[in-house]
mmCIF file of the N, C-alpha and C atoms, coordinates in Angstrom:
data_MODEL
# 
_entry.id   MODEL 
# 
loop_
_atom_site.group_PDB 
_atom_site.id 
_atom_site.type_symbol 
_atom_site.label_atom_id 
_atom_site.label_alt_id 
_atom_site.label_comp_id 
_atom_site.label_asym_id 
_atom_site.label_entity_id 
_atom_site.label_seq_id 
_atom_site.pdbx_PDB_ins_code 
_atom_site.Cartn_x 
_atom_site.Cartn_y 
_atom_site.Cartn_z 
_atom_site.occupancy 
_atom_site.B_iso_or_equiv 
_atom_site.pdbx_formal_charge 
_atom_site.auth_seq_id 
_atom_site.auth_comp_id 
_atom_site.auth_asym_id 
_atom_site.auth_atom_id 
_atom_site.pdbx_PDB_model_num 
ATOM 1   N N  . UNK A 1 1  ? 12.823  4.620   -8.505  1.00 0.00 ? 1  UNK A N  1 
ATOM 2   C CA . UNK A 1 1  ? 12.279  4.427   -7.152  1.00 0.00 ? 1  UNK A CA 1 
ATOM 3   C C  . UNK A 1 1  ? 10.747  4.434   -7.195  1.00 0.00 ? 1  UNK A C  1 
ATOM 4   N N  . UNK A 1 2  ? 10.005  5.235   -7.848  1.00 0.00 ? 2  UNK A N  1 
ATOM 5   C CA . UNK A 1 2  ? 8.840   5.397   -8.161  1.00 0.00 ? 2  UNK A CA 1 
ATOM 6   C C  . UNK A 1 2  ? 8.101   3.712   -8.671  1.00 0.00 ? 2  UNK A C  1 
ATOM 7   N N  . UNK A 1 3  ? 8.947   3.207   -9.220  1.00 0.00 ? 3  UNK A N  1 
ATOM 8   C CA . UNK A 1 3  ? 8.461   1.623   -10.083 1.00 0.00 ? 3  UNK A CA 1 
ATOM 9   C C  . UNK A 1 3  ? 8.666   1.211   -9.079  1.00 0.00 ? 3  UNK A C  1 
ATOM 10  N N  . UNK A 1 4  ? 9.744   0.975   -8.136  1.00 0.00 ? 4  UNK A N  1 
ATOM 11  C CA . UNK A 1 4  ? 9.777   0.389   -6.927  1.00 0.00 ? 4  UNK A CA 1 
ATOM 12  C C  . UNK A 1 4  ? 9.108   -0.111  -5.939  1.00 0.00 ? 4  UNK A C  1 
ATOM 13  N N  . UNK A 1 5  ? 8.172   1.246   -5.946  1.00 0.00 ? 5  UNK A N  1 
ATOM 14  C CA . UNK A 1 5  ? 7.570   1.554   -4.387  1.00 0.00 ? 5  UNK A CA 1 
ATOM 15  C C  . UNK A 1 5  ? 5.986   1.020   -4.972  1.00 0.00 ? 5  UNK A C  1 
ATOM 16  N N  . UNK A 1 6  ? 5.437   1.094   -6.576  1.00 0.00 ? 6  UNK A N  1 
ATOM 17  C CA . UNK A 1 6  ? 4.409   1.145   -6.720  1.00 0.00 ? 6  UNK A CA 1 
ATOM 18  C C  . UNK A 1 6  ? 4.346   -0.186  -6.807  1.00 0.00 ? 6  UNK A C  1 
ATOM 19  N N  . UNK A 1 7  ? 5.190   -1.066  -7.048  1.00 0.00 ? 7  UNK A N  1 
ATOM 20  C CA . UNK A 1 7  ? 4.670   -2.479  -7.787  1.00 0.00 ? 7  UNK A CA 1 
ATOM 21  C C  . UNK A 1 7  ? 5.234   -3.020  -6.446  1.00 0.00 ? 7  UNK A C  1 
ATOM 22  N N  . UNK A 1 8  ? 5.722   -2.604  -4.996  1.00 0.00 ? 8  UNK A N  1 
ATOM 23  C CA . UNK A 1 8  ? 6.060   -2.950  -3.604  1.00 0.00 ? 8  UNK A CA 1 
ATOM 24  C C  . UNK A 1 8  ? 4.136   -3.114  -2.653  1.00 0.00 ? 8  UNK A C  1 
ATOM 25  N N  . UNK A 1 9  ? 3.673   -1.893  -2.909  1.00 0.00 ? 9  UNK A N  1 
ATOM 26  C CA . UNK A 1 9  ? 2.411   -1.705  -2.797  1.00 0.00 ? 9  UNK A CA 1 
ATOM 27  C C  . UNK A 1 9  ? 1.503   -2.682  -2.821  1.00 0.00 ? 9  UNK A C  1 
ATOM 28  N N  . UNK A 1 10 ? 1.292   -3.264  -4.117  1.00 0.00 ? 10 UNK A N  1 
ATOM 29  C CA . UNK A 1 10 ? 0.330   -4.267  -4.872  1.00 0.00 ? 10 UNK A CA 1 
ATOM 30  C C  . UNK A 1 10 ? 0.661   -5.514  -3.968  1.00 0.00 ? 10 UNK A C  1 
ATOM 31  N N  . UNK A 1 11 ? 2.243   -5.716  -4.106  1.00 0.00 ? 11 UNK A N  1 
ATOM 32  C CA . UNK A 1 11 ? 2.246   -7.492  -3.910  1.00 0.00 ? 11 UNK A CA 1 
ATOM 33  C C  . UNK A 1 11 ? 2.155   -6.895  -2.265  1.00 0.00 ? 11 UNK A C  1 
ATOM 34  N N  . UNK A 1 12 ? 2.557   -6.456  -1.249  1.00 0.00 ? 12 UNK A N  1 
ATOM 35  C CA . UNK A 1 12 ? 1.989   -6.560  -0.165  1.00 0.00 ? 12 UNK A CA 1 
ATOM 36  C C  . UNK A 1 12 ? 0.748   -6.897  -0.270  1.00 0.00 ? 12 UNK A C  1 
ATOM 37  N N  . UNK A 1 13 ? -0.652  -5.577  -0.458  1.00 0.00 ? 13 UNK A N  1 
ATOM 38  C CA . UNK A 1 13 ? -1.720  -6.461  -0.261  1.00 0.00 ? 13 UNK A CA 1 
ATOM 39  C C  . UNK A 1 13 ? -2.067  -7.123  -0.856  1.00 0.00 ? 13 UNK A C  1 
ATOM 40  N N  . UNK A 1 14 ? -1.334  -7.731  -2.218  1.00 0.00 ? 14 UNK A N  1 
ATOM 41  C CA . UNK A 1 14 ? -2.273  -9.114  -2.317  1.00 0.00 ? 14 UNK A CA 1 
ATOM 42  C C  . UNK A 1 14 ? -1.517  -10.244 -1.372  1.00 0.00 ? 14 UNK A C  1 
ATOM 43  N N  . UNK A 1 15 ? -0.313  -10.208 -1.165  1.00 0.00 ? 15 UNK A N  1 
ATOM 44  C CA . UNK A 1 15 ? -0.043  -11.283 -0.170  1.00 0.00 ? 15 UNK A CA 1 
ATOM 45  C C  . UNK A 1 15 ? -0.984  -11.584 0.966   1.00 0.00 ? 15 UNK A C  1 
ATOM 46  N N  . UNK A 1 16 ? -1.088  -9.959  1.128   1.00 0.00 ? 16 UNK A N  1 
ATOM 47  C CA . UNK A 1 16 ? -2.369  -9.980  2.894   1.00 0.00 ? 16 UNK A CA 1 
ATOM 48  C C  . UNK A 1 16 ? -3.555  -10.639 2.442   1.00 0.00 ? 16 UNK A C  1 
ATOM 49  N N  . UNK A 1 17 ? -3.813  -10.071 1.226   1.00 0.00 ? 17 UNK A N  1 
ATOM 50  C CA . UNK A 1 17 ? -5.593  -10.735 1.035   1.00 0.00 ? 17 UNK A CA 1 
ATOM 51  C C  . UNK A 1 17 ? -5.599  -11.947 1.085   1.00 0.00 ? 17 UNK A C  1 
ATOM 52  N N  . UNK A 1 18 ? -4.282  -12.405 0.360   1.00 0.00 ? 18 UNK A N  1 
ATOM 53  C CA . UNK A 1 18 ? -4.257  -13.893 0.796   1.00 0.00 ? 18 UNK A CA 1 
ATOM 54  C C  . UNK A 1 18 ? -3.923  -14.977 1.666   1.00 0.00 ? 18 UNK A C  1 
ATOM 55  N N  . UNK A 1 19 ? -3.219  -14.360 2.559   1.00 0.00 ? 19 UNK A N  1 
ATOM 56  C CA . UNK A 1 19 ? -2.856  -14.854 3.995   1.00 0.00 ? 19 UNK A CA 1 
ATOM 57  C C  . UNK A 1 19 ? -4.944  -14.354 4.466   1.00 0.00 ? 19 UNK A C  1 
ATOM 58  N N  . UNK A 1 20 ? -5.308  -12.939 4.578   1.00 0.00 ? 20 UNK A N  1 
ATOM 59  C CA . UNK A 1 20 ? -6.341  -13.536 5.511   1.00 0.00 ? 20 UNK A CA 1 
ATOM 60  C C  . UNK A 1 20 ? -7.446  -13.826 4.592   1.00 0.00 ? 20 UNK A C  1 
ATOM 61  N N  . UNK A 1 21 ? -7.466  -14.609 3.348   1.00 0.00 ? 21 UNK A N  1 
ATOM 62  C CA . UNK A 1 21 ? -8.649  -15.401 2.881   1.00 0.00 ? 21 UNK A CA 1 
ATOM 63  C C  . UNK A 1 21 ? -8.325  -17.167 3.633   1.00 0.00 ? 21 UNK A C  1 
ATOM 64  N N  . UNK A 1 22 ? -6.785  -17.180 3.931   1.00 0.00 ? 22 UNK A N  1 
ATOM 65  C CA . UNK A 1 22 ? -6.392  -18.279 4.161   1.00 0.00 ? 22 UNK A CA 1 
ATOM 66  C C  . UNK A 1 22 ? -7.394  -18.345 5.640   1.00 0.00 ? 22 UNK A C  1 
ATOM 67  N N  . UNK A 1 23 ? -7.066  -17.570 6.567   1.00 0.00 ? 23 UNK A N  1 
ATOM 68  C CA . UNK A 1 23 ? -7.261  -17.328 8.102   1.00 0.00 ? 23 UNK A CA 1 
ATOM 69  C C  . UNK A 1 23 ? -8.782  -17.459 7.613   1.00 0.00 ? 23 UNK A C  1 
ATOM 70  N N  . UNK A 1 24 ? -9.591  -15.781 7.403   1.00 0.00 ? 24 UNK A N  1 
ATOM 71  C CA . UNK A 1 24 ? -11.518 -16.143 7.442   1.00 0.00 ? 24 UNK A CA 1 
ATOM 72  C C  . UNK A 1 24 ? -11.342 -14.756 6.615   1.00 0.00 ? 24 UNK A C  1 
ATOM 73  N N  . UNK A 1 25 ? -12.953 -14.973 6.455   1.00 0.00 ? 25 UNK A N  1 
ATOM 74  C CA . UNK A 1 25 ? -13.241 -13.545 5.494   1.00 0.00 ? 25 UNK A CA 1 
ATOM 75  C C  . UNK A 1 25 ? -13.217 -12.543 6.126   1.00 0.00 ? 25 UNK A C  1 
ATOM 76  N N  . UNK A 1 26 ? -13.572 -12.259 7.747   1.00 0.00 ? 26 UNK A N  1 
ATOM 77  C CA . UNK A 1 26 ? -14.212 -10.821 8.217   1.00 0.00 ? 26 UNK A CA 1 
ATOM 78  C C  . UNK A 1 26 ? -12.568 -10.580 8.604   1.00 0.00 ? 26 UNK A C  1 
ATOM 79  N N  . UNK A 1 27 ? -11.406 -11.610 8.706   1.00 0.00 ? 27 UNK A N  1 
ATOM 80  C CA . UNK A 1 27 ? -10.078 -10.783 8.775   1.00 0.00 ? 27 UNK A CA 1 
ATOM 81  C C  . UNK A 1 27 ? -9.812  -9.905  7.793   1.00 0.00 ? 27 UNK A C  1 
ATOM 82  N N  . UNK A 1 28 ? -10.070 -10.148 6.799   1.00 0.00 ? 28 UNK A N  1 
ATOM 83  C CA . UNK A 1 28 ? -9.284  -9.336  5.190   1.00 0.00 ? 28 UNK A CA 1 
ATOM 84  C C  . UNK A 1 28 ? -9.866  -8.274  5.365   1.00 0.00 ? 28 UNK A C  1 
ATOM 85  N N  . UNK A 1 29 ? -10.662 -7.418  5.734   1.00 0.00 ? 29 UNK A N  1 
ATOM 86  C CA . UNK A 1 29 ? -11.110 -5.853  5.893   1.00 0.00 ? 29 UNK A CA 1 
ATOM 87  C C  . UNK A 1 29 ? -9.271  -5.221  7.192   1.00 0.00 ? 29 UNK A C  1 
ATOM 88  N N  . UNK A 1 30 ? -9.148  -6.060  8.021   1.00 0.00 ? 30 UNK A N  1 
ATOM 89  C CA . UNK A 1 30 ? -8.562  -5.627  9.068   1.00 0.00 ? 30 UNK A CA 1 
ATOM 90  C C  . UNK A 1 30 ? -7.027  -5.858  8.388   1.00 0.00 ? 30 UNK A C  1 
ATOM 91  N N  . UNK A 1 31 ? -7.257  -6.951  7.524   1.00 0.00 ? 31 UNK A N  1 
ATOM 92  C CA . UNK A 1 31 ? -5.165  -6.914  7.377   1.00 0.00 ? 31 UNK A CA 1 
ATOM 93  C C  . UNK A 1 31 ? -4.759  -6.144  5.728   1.00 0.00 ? 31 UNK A C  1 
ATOM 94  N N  . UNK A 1 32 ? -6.268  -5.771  5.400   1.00 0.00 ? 32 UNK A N  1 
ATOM 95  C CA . UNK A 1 32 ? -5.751  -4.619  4.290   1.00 0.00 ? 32 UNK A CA 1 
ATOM 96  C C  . UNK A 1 32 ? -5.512  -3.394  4.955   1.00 0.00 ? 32 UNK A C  1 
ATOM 97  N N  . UNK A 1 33 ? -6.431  -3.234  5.779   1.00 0.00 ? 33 UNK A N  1 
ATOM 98  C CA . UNK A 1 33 ? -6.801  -1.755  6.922   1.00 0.00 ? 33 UNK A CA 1 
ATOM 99  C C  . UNK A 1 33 ? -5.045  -1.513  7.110   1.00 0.00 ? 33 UNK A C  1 
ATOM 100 N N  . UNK A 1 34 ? -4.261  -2.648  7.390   1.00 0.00 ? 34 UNK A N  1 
ATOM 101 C CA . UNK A 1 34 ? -3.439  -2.285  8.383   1.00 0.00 ? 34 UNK A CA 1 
ATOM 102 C C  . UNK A 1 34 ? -2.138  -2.309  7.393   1.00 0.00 ? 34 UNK A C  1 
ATOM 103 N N  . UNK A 1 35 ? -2.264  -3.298  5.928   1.00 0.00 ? 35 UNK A N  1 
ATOM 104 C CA . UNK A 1 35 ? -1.114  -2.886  4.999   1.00 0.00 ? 35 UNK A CA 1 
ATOM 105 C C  . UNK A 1 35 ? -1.407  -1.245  4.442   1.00 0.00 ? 35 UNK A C  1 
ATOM 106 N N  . UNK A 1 36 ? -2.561  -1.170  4.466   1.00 0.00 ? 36 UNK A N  1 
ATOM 107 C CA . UNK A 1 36 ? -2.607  0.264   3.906   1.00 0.00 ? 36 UNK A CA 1 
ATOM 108 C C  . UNK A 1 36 ? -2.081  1.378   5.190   1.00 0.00 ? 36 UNK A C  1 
ATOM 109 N N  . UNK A 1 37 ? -2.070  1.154   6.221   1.00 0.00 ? 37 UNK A N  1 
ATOM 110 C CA . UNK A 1 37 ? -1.486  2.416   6.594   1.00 0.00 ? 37 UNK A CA 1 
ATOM 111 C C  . UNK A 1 37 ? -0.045  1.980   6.866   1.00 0.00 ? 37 UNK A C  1 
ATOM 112 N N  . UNK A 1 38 ? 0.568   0.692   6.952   1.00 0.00 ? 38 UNK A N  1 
ATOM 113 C CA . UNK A 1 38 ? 1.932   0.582   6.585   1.00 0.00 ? 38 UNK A CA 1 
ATOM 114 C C  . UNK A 1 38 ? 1.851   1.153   5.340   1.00 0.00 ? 38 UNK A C  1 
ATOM 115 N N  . UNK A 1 39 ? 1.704   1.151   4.040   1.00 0.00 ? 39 UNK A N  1 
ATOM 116 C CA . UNK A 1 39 ? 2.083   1.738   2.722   1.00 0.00 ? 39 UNK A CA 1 
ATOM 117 C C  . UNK A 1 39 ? 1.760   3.238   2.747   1.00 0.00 ? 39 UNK A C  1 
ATOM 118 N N  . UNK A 1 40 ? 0.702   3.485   3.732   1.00 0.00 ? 40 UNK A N  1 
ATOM 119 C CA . UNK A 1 40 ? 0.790   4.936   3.896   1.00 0.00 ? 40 UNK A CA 1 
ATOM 120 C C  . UNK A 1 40 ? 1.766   5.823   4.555   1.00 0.00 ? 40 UNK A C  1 
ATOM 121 N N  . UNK A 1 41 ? 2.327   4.942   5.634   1.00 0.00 ? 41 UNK A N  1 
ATOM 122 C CA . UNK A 1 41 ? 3.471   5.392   6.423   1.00 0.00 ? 41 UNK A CA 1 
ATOM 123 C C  . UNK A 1 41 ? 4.750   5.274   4.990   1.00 0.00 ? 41 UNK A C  1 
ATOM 124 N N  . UNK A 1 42 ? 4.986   4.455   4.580   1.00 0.00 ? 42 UNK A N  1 
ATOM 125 C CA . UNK A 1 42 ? 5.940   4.510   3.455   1.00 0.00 ? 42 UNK A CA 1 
ATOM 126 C C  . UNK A 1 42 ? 5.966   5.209   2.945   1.00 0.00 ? 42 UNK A C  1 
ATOM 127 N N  . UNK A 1 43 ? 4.842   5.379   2.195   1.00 0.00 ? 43 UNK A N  1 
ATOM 128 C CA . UNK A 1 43 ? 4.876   6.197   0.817   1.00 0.00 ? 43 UNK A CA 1 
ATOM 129 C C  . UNK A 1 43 ? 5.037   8.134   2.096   1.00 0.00 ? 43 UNK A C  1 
ATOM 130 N N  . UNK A 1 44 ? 4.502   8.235   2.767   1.00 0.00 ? 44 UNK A N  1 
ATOM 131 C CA . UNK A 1 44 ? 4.970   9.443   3.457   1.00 0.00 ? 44 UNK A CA 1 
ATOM 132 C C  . UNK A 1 44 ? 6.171   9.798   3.896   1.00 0.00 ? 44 UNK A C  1 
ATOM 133 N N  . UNK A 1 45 ? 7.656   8.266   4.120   1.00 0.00 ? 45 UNK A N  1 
ATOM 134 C CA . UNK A 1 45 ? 8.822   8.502   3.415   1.00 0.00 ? 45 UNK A CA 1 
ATOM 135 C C  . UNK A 1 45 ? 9.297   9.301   2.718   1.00 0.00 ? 45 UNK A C  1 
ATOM 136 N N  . UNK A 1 46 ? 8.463   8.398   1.313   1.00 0.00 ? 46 UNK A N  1 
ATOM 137 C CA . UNK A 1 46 ? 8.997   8.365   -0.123  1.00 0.00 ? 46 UNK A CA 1 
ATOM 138 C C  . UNK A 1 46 ? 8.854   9.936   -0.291  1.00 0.00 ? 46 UNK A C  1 
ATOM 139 N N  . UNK A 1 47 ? 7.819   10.402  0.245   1.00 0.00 ? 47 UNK A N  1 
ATOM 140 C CA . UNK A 1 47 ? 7.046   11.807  -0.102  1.00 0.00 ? 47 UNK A CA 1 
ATOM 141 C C  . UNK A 1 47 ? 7.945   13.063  0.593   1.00 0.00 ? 47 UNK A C  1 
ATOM 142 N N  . UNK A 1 48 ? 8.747   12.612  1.806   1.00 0.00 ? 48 UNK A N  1 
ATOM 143 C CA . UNK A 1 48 ? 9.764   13.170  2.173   1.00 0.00 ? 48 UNK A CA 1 
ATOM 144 C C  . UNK A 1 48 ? 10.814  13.261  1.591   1.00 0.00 ? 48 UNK A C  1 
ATOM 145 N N  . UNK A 1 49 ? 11.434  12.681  0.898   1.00 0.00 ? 49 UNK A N  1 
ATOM 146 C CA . UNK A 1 49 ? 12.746  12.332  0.190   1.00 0.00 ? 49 UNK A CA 1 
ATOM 147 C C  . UNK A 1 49 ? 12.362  12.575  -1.174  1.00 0.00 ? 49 UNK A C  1 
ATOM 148 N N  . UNK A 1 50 ? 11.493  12.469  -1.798  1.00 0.00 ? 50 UNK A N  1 
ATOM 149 C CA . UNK A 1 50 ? 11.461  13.088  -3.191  1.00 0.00 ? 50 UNK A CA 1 
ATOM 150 C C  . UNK A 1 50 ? 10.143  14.192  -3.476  1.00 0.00 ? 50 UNK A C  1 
ATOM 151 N N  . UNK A 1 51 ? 10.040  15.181  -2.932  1.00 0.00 ? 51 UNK A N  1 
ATOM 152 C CA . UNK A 1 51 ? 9.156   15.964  -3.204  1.00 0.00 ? 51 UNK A CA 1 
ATOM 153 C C  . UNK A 1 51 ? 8.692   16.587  -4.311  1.00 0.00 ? 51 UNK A C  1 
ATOM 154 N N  . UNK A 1 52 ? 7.881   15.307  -5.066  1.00 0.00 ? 52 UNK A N  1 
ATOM 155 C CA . UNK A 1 52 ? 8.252   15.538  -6.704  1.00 0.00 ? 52 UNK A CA 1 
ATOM 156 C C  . UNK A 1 52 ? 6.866   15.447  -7.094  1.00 0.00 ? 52 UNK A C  1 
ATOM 157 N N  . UNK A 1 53 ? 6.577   15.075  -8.566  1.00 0.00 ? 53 UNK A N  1 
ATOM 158 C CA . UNK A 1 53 ? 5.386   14.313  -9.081  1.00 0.00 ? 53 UNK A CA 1 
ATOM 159 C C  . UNK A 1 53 ? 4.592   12.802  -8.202  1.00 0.00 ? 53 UNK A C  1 
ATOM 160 N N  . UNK A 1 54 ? 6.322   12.278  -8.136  1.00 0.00 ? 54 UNK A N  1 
ATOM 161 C CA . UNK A 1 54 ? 6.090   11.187  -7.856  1.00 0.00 ? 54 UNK A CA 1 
ATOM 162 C C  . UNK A 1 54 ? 5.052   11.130  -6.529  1.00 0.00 ? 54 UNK A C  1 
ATOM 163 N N  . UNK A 1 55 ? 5.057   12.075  -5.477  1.00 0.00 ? 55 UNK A N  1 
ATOM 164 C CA . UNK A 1 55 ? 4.593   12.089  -4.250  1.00 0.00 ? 55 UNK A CA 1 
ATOM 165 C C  . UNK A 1 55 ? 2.925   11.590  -4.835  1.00 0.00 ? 55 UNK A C  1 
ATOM 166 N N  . UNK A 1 56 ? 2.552   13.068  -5.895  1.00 0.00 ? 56 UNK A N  1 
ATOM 167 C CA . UNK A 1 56 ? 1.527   12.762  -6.131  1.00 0.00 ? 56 UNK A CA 1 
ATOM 168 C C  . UNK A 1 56 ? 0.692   11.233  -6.660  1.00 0.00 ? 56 UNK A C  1 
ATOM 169 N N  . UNK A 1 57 ? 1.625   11.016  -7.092  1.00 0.00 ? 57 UNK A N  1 
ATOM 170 C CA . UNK A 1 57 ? 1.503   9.784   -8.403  1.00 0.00 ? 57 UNK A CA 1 
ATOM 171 C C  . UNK A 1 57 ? 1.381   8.819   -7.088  1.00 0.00 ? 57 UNK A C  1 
ATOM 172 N N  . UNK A 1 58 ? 2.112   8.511   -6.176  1.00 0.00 ? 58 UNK A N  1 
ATOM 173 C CA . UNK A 1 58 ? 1.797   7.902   -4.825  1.00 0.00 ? 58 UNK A CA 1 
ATOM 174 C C  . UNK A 1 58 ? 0.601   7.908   -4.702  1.00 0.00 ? 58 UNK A C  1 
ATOM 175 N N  . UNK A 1 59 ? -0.136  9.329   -4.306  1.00 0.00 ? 59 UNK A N  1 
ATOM 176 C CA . UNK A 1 59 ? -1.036  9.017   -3.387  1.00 0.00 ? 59 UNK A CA 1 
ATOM 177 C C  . UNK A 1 59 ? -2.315  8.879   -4.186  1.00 0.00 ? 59 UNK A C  1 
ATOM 178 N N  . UNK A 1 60 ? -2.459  9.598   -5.616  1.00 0.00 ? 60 UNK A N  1 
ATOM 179 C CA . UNK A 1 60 ? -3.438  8.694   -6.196  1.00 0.00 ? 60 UNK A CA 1 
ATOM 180 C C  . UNK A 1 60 ? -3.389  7.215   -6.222  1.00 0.00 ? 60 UNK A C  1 
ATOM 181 N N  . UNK A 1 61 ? -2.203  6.584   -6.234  1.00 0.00 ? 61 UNK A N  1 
ATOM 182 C CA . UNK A 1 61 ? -2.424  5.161   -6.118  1.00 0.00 ? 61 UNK A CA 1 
ATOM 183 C C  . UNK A 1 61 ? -2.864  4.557   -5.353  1.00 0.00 ? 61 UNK A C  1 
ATOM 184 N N  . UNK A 1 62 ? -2.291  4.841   -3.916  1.00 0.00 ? 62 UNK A N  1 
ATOM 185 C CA . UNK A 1 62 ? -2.902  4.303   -2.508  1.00 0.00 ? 62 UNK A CA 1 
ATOM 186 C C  . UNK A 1 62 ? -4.660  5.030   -2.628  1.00 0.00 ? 62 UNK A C  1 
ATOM 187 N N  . UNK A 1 63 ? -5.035  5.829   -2.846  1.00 0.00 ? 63 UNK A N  1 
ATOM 188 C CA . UNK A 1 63 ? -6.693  6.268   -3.197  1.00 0.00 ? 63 UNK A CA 1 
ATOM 189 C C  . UNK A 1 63 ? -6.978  4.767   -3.952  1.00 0.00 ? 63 UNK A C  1 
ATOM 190 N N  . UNK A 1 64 ? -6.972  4.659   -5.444  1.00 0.00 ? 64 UNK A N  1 
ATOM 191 C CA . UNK A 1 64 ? -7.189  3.860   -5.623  1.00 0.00 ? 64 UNK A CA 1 
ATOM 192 C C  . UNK A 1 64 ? -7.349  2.558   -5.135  1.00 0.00 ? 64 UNK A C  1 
ATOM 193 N N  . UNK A 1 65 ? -6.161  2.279   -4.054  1.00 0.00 ? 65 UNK A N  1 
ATOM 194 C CA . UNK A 1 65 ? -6.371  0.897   -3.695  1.00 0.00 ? 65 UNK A CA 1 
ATOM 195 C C  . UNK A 1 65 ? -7.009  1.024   -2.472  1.00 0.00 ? 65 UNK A C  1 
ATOM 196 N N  . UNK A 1 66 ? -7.102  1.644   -1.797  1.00 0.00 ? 66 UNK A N  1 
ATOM 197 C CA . UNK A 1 66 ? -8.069  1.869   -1.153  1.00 0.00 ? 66 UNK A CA 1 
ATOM 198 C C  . UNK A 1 66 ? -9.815  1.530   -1.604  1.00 0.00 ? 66 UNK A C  1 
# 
């Protein structure tokens, strides 16, 4: 579940970056803004249901992509 959720993460926002490079540039601040707190709402799921490493291993990732 952990491989799941992390490589779920990535292709969302790059789909977004690329839907709003398609739209204009000053969108892509606003439709990462808004996959990231969908993936934040997720991963706070994930963080419910497995109260593990993995939680952690989550949220350094979303830091990072941030």
């Amino acid at each position: 579940m952990k491989t799941q959720g992390k490589r779920k993460t990535p292709h969302g926002t790059t789909a977004a970056g690329t839907e709003a490079k398609h739209v204009h540039l000053p969108m892509t601040p606003t439709t990462v803004e808004v996959v990231a707190l969908h993936c934040h709402r997720r991963r706070q799921d994930s963080v419910s249901q497995q109260e593990d490493t993995g939680a952690g291993e989550t949220v350094e990732s979303g830091v990072i992509r941030l």
